[in-house]
Each structure stands twice: as C-alpha cells, then as structure tokens.
N, C-alpha and C positions, 0 to 999 in steps of 0.2 A: 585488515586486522580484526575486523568485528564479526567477518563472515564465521570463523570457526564458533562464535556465541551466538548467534542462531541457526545454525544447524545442528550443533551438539545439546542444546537445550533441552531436546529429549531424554535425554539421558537421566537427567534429574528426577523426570517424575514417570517416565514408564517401568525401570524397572521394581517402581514403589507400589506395591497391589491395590493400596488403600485412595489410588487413581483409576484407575480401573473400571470404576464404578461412576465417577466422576465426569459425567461427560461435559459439562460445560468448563471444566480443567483440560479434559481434553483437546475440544474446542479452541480454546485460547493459546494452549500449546502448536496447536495445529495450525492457527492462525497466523503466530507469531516464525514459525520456522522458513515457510513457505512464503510467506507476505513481508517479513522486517524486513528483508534486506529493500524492498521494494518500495514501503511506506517511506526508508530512508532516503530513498533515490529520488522521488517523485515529491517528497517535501520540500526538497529544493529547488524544484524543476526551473525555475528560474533564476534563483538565486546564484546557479553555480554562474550563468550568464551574465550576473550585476555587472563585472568590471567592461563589458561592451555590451550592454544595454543599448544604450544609444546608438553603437553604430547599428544592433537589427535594427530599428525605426527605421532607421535611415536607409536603409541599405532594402529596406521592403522584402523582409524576408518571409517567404511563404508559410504562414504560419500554421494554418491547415496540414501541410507537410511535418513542421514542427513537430506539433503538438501531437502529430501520429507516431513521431520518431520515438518521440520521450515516452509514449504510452508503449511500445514493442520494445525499447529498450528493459523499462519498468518489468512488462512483461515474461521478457527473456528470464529476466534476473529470477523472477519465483518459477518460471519453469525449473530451472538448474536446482532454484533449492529444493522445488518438489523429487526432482529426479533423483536428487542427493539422500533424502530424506526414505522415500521406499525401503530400504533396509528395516525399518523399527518395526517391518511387518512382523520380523521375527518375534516378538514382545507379543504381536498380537494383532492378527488380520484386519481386524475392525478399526486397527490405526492407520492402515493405508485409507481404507476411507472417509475417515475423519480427514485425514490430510490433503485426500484428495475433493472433498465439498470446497473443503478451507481456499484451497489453491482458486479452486474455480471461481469464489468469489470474491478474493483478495483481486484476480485478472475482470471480473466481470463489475466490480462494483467499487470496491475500496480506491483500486487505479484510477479510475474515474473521476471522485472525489476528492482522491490527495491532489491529483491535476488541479480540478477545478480551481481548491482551495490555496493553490500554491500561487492563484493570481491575486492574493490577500497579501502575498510577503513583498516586502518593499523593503527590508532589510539586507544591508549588501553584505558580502560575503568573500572574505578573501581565501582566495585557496592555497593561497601558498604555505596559510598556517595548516594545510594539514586539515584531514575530515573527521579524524575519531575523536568523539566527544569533544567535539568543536561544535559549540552553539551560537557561534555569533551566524547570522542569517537566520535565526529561528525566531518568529515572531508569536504572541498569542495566538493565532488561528494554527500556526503551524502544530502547535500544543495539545488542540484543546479537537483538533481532527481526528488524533489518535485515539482519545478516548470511545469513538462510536468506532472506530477501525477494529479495536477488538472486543465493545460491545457487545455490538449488533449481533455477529453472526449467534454465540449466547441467547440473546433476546430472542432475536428465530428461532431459534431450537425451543426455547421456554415452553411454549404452551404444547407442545408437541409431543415433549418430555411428563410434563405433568400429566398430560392425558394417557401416559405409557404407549406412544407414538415414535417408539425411538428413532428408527427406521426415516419416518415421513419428516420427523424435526431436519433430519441431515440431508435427504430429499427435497426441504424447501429451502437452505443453504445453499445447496449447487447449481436449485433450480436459479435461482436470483442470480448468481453468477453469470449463468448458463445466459439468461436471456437480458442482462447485461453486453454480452459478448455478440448477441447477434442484434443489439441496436447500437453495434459502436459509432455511427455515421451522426446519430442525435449526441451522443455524449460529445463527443470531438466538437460538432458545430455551436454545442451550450459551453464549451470550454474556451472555443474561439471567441464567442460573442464576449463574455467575461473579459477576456485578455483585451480587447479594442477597449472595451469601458473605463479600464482599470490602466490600461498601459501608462499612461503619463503620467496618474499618482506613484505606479512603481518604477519610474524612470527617475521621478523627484524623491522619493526616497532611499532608492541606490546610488545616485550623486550625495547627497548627505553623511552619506558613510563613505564617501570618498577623502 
C-alpha cells in the first residue's frame, strides 16, 4: 500500500521549477524514492523474524547466507524502484542522475547500515496486524538510522556544491555507493559479527513482547 507513496513522490516537487535549482531537495527526493521502500524493509530485518527467533538459534541457521538474503532482497526492492522511477527524466535529465547516484548508494551504503543497525531492535513485532504504519517493532535506533539515511548523501554533495562542483558533489555519491558494493564481503562479515554479540539480547527482547 505505501509503494505507490514513494514512487509517486516525485511528482510533488518536479513539476515545481523553484526545485530545479535545489539540489540537495533533489537529493532527498532522490533518495527517498529509490531507497524508502528499502530503509523499510531492512529496518525490520529481523524483527519480521521475532515470532521464531528462537527456533533460528536453534536450528543453526546460516547466517552468512541470511544476512546476504535480506541485503539482495533489500536490494532488489530499490532496483524496481529505481527502474520505476526513470520516467521523471521527462522533467528533466539531470533527475535520472540524481536518482541514479541516490540508488547506488542507498544499495552501496544505506543497506548496509539499516542491516547493521537492525541488530539494535529487540522489539517483537507481530505481523498479522498488518505492515502499514504499524510501528510496534520499531525501536529508537530503528528511528534515529533514518536520519543519516537521508542526510548524508546531502552532506556529500555540500561542499561540492558550495564550491560550484555540482557534477563532482553527485560523483562522490555514487562513488561511496559504488565502492560500498564492491567490499560487500567486509559489510556482511561486520554484520555477522554484530548479530553473534547481540543475538541473545534480541532473543530476550522478542520473548518479552510475546
């Protein structure tokens, strides 16, 4: 139900000219079309699991394998948006590649991080009420992640922009993305280690909300 509010999100501020100019609006537009669906999927990454938590422990579930799942799965998702998204070239070329930096590092860096930090949530989470604008599973980290999610790539661009580097700001965007994507091997194994540390505090705090 929430896909059609972030991929239509564009609509709001492209066809307004006094955007245009706005690149770190654009940026965040960019970010959010290509990456929400993603940030939401990957905020949970364990939580949709709470109600058999326990039996992966038990059951020695290859977590290496996991944890690859839920990042391609994540992944997939902002492909589809990015692909969806291509149209608003019509508005104007320079949004395909604003969208396309964003994509890269929403997969190359953002992904990564919501992972990480999704080994913070220890709140359980029942799915039978339902996903949209359901916040029970959502903890303070799960909150307080998204704020650098669509930051960051902004702050990147900053000094880039101010120097009238516009080109190089969106170039050092995709580059981070970019070489995110080719050390996924370190990301995944800092994600694993995380999850062993942390597993039994969030095994005790999705029994609690049972």
């Amino acid at each position: 139900y929430m896909f059609p509010l972030f991929i239509l999100y564009g609509f709001f501020f492209y066809p307004n000219p006094q955007y245009k100019e706005t690149i770190g609006m654009l940026i965040f537009v960019g970010t959010f079309m290509t990456g929400g669906m993603t940030m939401n999927y990957l905020n949970h990454a364990f939580g949709y699991e709470s109600n058999h938590f326990d039996g992966m422990l038990t059951n020695r579930v290859d977590m290496d394998l996991y944890i690859k799942a839920k990042l391609s799965i994540g992944m997939l998702i902002s492909t589809i948006c990015f692909i969806i998204t291509i149209p608003y070239l019509f508005f104007d070329i320079e949004i395909l590649l604003i969208n396309f930096v964003t994509y890269l590092f929403n997969l190359g860096f953002i992904s990564y991080v919501l992972m990480y930090m999704a080994t913070y949530n220890k709140k359980r989470m029942d799915l039978s009420k339902g996903g949209s604008f359901n916040y029970q599973g959502m903890g303070a980290a799960n909150w307080l992640v998204l704020l650098p999610a669509f930051l960051l790539p902004i702050l990147i661009y900053a000094p880039f922009g101010l120097m009238g580097y516009r080109y190089a700001g969106l170039a050092a965007i995709g580059l981070i993305g970019l070489l995110g994507l080719l050390s996924r091997k370190y990301w995944v194994k800092a994600i694993e280690r995380n999850f062993y540390k942390r597993k039994y505090i969030m095994a005790d705090g999705f029994r609690e909300g049972s």
